[in-house]
N, C-alpha and C positions, 0 to 999 in steps of 0.2 A: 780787599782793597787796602789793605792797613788802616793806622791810623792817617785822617782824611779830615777838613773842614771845607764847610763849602759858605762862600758867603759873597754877600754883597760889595761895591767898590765904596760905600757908603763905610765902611766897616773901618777903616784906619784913613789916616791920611795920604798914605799911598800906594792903595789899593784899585784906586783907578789908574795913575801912571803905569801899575804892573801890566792891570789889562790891556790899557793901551799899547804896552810895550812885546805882549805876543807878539810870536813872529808869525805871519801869512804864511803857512807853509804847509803841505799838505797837499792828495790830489785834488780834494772840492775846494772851489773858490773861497779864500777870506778874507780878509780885509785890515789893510796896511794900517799902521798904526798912524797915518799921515790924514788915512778917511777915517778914520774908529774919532779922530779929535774935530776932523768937520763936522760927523753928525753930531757929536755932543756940543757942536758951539751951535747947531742949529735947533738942541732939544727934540732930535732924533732919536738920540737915545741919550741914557740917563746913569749917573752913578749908580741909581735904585735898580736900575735894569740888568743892569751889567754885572754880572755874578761869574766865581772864579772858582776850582777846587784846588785845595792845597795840601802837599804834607808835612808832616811834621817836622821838618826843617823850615817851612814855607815858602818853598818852590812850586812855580804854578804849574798846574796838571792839566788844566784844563781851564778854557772861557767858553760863556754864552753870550751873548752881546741879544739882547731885543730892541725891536723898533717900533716907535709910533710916531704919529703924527704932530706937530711942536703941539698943539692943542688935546692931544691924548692923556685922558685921566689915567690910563692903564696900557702897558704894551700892546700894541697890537699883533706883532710875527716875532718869533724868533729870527733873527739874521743871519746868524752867526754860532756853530759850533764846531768847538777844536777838542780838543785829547790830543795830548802828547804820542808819536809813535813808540816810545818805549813802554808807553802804560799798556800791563799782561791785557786787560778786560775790558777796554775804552766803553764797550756798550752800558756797562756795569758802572762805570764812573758818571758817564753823560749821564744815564738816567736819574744819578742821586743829585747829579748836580741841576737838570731841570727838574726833580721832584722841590728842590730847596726851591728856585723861583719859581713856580706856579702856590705852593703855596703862600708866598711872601704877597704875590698879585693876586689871588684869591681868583685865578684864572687861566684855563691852559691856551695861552694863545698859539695860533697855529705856528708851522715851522717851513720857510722859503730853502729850499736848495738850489740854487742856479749849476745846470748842470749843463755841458756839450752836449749837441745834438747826438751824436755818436759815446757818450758815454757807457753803453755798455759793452763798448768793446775796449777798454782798457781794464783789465786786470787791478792795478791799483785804485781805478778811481772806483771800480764797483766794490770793491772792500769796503772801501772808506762809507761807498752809501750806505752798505749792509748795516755795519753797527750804528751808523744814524738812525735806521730806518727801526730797527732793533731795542734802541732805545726810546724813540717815539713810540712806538708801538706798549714797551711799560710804563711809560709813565702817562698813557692815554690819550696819546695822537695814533689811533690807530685808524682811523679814514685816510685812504691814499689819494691822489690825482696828481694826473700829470698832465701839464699844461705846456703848451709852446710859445713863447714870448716874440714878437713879430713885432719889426720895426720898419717904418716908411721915412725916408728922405727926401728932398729934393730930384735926385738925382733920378729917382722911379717916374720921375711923370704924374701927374694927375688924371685919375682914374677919371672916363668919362662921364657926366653929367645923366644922361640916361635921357630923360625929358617926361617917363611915366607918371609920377609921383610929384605931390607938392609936398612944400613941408611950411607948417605951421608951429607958430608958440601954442603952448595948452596949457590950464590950470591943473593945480597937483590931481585932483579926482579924475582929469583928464588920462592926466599918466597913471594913475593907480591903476584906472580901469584897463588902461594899453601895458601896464606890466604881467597882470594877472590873465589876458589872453594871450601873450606871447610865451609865456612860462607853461603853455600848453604845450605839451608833447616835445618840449625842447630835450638838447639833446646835450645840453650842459651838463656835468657829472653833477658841479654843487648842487642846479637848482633842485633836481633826480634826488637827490639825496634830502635836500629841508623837503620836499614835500610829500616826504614819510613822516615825517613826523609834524606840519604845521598845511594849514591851506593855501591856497593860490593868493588869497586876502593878505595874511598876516605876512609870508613871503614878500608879496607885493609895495608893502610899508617899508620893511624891511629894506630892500631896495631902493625905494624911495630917501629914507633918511641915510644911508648909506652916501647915496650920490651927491644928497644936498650935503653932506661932512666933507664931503672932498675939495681938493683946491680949486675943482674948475667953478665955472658959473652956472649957474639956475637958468640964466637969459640964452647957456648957448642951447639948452632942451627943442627938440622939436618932434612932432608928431608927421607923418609919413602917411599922406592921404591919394588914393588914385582919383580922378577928376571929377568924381561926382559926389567926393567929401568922405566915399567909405575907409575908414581904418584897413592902412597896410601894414603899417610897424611904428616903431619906433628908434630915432637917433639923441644918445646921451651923451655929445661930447663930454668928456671931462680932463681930468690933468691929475699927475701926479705930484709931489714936492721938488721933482726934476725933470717932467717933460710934458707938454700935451699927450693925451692917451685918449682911444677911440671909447673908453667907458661901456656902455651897454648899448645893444641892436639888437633889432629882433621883425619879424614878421609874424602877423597873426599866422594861426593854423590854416584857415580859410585860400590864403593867398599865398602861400609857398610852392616851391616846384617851379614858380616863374622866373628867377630870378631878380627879383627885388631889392633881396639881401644886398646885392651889388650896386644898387642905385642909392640905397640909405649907408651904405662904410663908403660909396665915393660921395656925398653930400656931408659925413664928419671928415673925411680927410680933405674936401675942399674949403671946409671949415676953418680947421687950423690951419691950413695954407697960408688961408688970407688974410690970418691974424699975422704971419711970418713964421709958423714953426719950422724949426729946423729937425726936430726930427719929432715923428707921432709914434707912441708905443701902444701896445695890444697883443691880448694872451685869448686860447682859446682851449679849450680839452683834447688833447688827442683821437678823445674819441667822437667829436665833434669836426667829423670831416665837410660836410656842406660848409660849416663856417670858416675851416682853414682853406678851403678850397677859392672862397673867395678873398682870403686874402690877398692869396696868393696871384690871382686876376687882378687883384689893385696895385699890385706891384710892390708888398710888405713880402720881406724875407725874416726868414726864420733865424733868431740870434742864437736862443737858445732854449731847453725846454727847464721848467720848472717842476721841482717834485716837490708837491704842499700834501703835509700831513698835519691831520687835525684831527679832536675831538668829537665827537659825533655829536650832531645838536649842538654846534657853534654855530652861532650866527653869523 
């Protein structure tokens, strides 16, 4: 690689204008330096996050840009990575450049690609994942998934009411106990994966403080009961730092096959409806057909899929 430094925007006094000043360019999506200074005015992201490689002229090679939430101790995803197209070995570069930030965060958080549905039919853009993926993979994001990102608007209609199921508020023991049967037999990559290595229990916490960290509210929680009080599932509106999001769903193992799933995603999107959202987001696993399937019945279309690679035993 030559001689190379890789450091934080923290590092000089304008070391973050630089970052900021990458150019978006490239086949995977980046990010204009017009949004790189709104998440930073919103503590999105952070001089300390934002790391750069340089050479020995100090011409930049390369940004990573990570993201959390304005209340995040530590990043949460990676947003953002570029390499220059003239650098011989991008994969070689990215990974010294996120080995320098996981060390500095004492943390590998995971890493967001937003990618076209049809991405792997362009030649350019699947290069460009290759040595993303390439370099995830050394510096220990080597868990893949890929997710489809689903958005509802106005303009879809509201899914019908259904009339099977109530829905009630519940105490957290209530939803502990409705996370830790729903994460039966599910067909989530993540969940498939923590429950090699942790129980349905500690998972189920886990979730729990998860949802209650997020933007949306506690009060919009409900539990999903058929009429004679027995547990169907569970609806976890929630929201993101820019949109209402359908959060987590699920039906016990017991009562699946019936279509339920569909009565509890049209009771969170009548949800935010009636708050006024103008648009609701929501991601699911590719391999999690039952669930895109009823997205897709609600009238959520697919933007785009996501490729998240992580750590193994990340929470």
């Amino acid at each position: 690689m030559g001689r190379m430094r890789f450091l934080p925007a923290t590092a000089d006094p304008t070391a973050l204008d630089r970052a900021a000043a990458y150019p978006a360019d490239g086949p995977v999506a980046a990010l204009t330096a017009e949004r790189v200074q709104e998440e930073l005015a919103a503590d999105r992201f952070r001089p300390e996050w934002t790391w750069l490689a340089e050479d020995e002229d100090g011409r930049v090679l390369a940004r990573a840009l990570w993201w959390g939430r304005a209340d995040s101790a530590r990043p949460i995803a990676l947003d953002c990575l570029q390499v220059r197209s003239t650098v011989a070995d991008p994969a070689a570069v990215a990974t010294a450049l996120l080995d320098a930030g996981h060390a500095a965060f004492g943390t590998r958080p995971l890493y967001n690609m937003s990618l076209p549905a049809d991405w792997r039919s362009h030649p350019a853009l699947t290069e460009a994942v290759a040595w993303r993926r390439e370099a995830g993979r050394r510096t220990g994001l080597n868990r893949e998934i890929q997710r489809l990102r689903y958005e509802w608007t106005p303009a879809a209609g509201l899914p019908g009411a259904g009339g099977r199921l109530t829905f009630r508020e519940g105490g957290d023991e209530e939803f502990l106990g409705a996370f830790v049967r729903v994460s039966a037999g599910s067909l989530d990559q993540a969940t498939l994966d923590e429950l090699r290595t942790k129980d349905a229990g500690q998972l189920a916490e886990e979730d729990l403080r998860f949802y209650l960290d997020c933007p949306g509210e506690r009060s919009w929680w409900r539990l999903a009961e058929l009429p004679d009080g027995t547990l169907a599932g569970l609806a976890v509106p929630s929201a993101t730092p820019y949109n209402r999001n359908v959060g987590y769903l699920g039906v016990v193992p017991e009562q699946r096959g019936r279509g339920l799933i569909d009565e509890i995603l049209a009771e969170i999107t009548r949800f935010h409806a009636a708050e006024g959202a103008e648009r609701i987001t929501a991601t699911t696993d590719t391999t999690n057909a039952p669930m895109a399937a009823a997205f897709d019945r609600a009238g959520y279309k697919v933007t785009e899929i996501r490729l998240v690679l992580e750590a193994p035993g990340n929470a």
